[in-house]
C-alpha positions in Angstrom: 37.1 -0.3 28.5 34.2 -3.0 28.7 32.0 -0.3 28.9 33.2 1.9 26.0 33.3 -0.6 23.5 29.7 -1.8 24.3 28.3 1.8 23.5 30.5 1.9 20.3 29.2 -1.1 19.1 24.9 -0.3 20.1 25.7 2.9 18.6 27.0 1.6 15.2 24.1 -1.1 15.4 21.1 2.1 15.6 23.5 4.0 13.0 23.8 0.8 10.9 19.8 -0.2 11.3 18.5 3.4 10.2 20.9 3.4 7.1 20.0 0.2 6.0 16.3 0.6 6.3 16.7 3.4 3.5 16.9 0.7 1.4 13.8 -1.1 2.1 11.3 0.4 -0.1 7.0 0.5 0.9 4.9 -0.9 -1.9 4.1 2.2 -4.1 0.6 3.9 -3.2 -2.3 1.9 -5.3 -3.6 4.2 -8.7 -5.3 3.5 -11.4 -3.8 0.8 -13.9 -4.5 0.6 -17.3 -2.9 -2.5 -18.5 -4.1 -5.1 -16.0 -2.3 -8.8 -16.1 -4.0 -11.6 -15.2 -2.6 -12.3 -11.5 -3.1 -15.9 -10.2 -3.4 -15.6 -6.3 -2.1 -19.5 -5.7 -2.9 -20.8 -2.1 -1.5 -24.3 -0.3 -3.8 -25.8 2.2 -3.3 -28.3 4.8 -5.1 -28.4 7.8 -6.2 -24.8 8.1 -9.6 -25.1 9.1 -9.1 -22.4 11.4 -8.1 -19.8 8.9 -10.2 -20.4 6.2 -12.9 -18.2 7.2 -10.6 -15.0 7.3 -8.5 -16.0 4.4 -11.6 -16.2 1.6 -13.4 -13.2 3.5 -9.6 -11.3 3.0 -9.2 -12.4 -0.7 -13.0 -11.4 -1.6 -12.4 -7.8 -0.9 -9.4 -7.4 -3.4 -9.9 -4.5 -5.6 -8.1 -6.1 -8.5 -10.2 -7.1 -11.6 -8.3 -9.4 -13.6 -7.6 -12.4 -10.9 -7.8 -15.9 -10.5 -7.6 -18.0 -7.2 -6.6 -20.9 -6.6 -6.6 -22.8 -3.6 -5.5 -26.2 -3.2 -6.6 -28.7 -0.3 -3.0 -30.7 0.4 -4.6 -34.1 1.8 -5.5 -32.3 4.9 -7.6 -34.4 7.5 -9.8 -31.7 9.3 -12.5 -29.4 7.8 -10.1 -27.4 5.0 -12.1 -28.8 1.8 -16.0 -28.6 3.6 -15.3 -25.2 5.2 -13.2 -23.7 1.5 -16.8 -25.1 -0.5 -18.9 -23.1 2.1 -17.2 -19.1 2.4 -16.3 -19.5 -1.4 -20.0 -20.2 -2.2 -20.5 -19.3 -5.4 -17.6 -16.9 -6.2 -16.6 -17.8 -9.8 -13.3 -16.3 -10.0 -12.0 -19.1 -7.1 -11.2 -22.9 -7.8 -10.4 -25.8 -5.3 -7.7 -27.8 -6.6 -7.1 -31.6 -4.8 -3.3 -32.7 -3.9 -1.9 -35.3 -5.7 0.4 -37.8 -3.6 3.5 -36.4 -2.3 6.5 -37.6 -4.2 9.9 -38.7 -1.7 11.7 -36.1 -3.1 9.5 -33.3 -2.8 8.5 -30.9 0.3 4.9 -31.3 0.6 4.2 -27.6 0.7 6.9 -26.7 -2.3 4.5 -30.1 -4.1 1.4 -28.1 -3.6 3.2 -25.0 -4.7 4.4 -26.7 -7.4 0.7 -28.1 -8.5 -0.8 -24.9 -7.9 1.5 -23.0 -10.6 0.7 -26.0 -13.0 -2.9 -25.0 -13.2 -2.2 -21.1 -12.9 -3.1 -19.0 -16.2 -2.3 -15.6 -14.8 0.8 -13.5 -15.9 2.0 -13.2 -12.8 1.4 -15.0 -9.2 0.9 -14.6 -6.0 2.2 -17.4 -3.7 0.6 -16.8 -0.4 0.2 -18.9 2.5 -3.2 -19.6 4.2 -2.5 -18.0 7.6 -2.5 -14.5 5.2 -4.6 -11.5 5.2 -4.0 -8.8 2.4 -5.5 -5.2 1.9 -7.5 -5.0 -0.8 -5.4 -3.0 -3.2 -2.7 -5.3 -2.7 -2.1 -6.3 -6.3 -2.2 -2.9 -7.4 0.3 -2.0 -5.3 2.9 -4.7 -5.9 2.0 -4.4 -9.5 3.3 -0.8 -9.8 6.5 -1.7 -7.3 7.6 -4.1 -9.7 7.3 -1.8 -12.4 9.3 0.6 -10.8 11.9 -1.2 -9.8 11.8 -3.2 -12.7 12.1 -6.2 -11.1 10.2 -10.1 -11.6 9.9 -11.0 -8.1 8.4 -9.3 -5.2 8.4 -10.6 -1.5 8.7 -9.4 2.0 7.6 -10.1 5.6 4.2 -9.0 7.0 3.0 -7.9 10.5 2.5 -10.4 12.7 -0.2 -10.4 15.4 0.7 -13.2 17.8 -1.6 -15.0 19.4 0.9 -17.1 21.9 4.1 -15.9 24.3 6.7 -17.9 22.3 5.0 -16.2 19.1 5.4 -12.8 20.2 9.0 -12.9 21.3 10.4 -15.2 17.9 8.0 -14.6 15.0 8.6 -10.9 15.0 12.4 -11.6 14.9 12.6 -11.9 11.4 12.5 -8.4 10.9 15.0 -8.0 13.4 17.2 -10.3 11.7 16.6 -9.2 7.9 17.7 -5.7 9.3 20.5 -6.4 10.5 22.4 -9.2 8.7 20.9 -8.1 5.2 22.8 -5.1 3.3 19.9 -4.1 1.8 21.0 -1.7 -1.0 23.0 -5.6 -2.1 19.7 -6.9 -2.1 17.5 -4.9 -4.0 20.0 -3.2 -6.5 21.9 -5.9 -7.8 21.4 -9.4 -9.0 24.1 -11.3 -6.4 22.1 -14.7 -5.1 24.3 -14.2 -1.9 22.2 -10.9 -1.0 18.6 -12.2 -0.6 15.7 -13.0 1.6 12.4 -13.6 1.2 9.3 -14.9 2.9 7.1 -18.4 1.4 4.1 -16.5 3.3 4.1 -13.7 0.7 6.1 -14.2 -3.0 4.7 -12.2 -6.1 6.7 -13.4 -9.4 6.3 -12.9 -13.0 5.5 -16.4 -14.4 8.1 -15.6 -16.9 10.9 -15.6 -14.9 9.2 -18.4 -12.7 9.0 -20.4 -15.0 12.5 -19.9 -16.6 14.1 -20.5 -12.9 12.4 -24.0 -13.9 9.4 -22.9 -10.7 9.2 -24.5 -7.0 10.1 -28.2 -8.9 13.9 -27.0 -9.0 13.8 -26.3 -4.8 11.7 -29.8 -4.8 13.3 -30.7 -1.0 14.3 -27.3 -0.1 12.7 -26.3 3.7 13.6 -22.6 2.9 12.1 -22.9 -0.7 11.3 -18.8 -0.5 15.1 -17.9 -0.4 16.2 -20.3 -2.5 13.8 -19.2 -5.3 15.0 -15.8 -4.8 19.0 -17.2 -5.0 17.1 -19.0 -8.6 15.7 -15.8 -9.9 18.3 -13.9 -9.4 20.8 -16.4 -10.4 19.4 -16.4 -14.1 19.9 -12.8 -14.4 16.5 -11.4 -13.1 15.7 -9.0 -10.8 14.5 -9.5 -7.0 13.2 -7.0 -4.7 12.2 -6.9 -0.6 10.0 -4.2 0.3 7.9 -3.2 3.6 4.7 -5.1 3.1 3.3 -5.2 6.7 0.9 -2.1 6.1 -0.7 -5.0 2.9 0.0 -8.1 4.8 -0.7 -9.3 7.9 0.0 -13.0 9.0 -1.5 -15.4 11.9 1.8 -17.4 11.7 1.3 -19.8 14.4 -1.2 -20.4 17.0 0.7 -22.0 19.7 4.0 -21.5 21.6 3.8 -25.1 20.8 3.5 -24.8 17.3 6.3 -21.6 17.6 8.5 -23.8 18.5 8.2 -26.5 15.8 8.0 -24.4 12.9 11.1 -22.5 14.1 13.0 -26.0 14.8 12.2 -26.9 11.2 13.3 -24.5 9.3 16.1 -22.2 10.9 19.1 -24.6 11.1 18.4 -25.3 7.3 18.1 -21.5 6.5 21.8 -21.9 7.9 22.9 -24.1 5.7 23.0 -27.0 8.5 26.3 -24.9 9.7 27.4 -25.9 12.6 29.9 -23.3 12.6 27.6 -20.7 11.5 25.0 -21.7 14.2 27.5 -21.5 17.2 28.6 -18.5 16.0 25.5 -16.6 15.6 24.7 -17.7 19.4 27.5 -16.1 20.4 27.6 -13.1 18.2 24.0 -12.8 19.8 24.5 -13.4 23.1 27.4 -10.4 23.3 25.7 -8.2 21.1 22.2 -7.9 23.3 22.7 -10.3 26.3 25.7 -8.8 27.8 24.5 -4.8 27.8 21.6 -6.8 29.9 24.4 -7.7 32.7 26.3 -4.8 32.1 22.8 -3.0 33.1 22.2 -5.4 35.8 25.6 -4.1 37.4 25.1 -0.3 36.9 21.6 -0.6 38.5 23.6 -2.7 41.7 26.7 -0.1 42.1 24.6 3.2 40.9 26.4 3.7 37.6 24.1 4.4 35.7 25.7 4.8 32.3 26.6 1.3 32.1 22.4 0.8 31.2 23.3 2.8 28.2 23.9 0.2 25.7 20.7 -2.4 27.0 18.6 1.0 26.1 20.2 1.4 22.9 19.1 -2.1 22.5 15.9 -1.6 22.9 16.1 1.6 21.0 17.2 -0.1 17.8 14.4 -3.1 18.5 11.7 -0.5 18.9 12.5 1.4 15.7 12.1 -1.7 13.5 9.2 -2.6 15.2 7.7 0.8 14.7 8.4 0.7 10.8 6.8 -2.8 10.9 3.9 -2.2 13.0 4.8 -4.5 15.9 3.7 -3.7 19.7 6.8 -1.3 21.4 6.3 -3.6 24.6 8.4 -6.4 22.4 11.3 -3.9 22.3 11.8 -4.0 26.2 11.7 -8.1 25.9 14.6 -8.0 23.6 16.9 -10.6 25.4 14.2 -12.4 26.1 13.6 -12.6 22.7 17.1 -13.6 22.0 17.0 -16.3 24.5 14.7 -18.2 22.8 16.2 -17.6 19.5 19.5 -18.5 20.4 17.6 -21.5 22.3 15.5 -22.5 19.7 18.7 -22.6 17.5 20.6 -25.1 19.7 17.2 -27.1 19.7 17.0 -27.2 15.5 20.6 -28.4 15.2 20.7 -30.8 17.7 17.7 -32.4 15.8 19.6 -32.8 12.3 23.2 -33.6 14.3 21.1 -36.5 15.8 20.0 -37.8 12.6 16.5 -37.6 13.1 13.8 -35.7 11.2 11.9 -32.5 11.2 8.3 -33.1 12.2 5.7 -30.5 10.7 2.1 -31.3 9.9 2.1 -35.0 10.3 5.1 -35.0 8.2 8.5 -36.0 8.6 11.6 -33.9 7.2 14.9 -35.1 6.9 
């Protein structure tokens, strides 16, 4: 009986995965565009020495004419501003900005974002953080996506090449979980705020409809500021859409397990709504649905049954397909509930920290 409904349930979970993946469109192929925007590529800073290098060599190759960037150094206290001045050089079409002071109410990174936009004359912007690399024609192609779908907001999550243990089992996770909480058709054909994702690494937006949503100043002290501009835009009527950018966008996320771990703990007990309920319950929902095929194999492999691996291979066969349509090593698929330990780990860990009253550390800054 144990053993029947576990292979229903992995089976509907690869049936369910494939299906909903329909709905996740590519960016459209670049071609030639005839009415080019201004596109504002708007880039917070603080304390990335150690990407700036890759991130103004990435943004120099874009293909795209009619852009502006703008970086802006966020009172960082290593190299950012000496080494921004020295790869920019002389490149005309970039400009430093300098933070102002960040207000009590604000997130410091939604404040840069915020500051960024203020200065920003393109049509439409880029929001993209500093560990990003993007292909050259990337503005072409999210150009022509939005004008298919006729939509005012573009984001999605990249590939991620992990430099760190802890990085490779969680970061590429978010895929995992987009896929299979996310209805995607909900998502990207219809306006309902309760159907959305998106990812503060990579957000493409009309200033039109940014500006109408009131911009990052009306998520001022949001942690998840991505998906709750996505809940804005589509709250006022406009239209959002997540697409498959990880053959565009690739991201250095973190470069620690250390670091893993503390960006995680920031943000994912606030990306569920500081639910206690909703935590507990995803820890459990997780721990049946990709834990327990793991002892279930563990005991066919002991007594020579061998069907009861089935369902930890049908695991692992509906990890390895998302991580084949997102460009992820295969070897993660076999680490799944490892993986899923440290999620459900690194959950426990993120709401213990706002049950105890204290606050989220991040960057020499404290969260609340």
């Amino acid at each position: 009986m144990v053993l029947t409904l576990a292979l229903i349930v992995t089976i509907l979970l690869n049936v369910w995965t494939v299906i909903n993946s329909f709905f996740l469109p590519s960016l459209e192929r670049s071609k030639p565009i005839i009415h080019k925007p201004l596109v504002s590529f708007l880039i917070p800073l603080r304390n990335e020495e150690a990407q700036i290098e890759g991130l103004i060599e990435s943004l120099k190759k874009v293909t795209y004419e009619e852009v502006e960037f703008l970086l802006l150094d966020d009172h960082s206290d290593d190299r950012t501003a000496e080494l921004l001045k020295k790869y920019i050089n002389s490149d005309s079409r970039f400009s430093i900005l300098k933070g102002k002071p960040l207000p009590s109410d604000w997130n410091g990174k939604v404040h840069a974002c915020h500051q960024l936009s203020l200065k920003a004359e393109g049509e439409y912007f880029l929001f993209l953080d500093a560990d990003a690399r993007v292909a050259p024609a990337i503005i072409e192609r999210s150009l022509l996506t939005l004008w298919k779908y006729d939509a005012s907001m573009l984001s999605g999550f990249p590939n991620y090449p992990s430099s760190s243990f802890l990085s490779h089992m969680l970061v590429p996770l978010q895929h995992m979980v987009v896929w299979l909480h996310l209805p995607l058709m909900m998502a990207n054909y219809t306006t309902k705020p309760a159907f959305t994702a998106a990812c503060g690494i990579f957000i493409f937006i009309k200033k039109e409809a940014y500006e109408a949503i009131g911009g990052h100043e009306s998520v001022r002290s949001s942690l998840v500021e991505d998906v709750h501009i996505a809940r804005e835009v589509k709250k006022h009527g406009y239209k959002m859409v997540l697409c498959n950018i990880t053959d565009s966008v690739i991201s250095y996320m973190y470069d620690s397990s250390k670091e893993t771990w503390e960006g995680f703990k920031k943000n994912i007990f606030t990306g569920l709504g500081r639910s206690s309920f909703l935590a507990f319950s995803l820890m459990i929902f997780y721990f049946f649905l990709f834990l327990f095929p793991v002892i279930l194999a563990a005991y066919g492999a002991v007594a020579g049954q061998w069907l009861f691996l089935l369902p930890f291979l049908l695991n692992v066969s509906f990890k390895m397909y998302i991580d084949v349509r997102t460009k992820h090593p295969l070897w993660l698929s076999w680490l799944l509930p490892v993986s899923i330990i440290c999620l459900i780990s690194i959950i426990a860990a993120s709401m213990m920290v706002s049950l105890k009253g204290k606050s989220y550390q991040w960057k020499g800054r404290s969260y609340d």
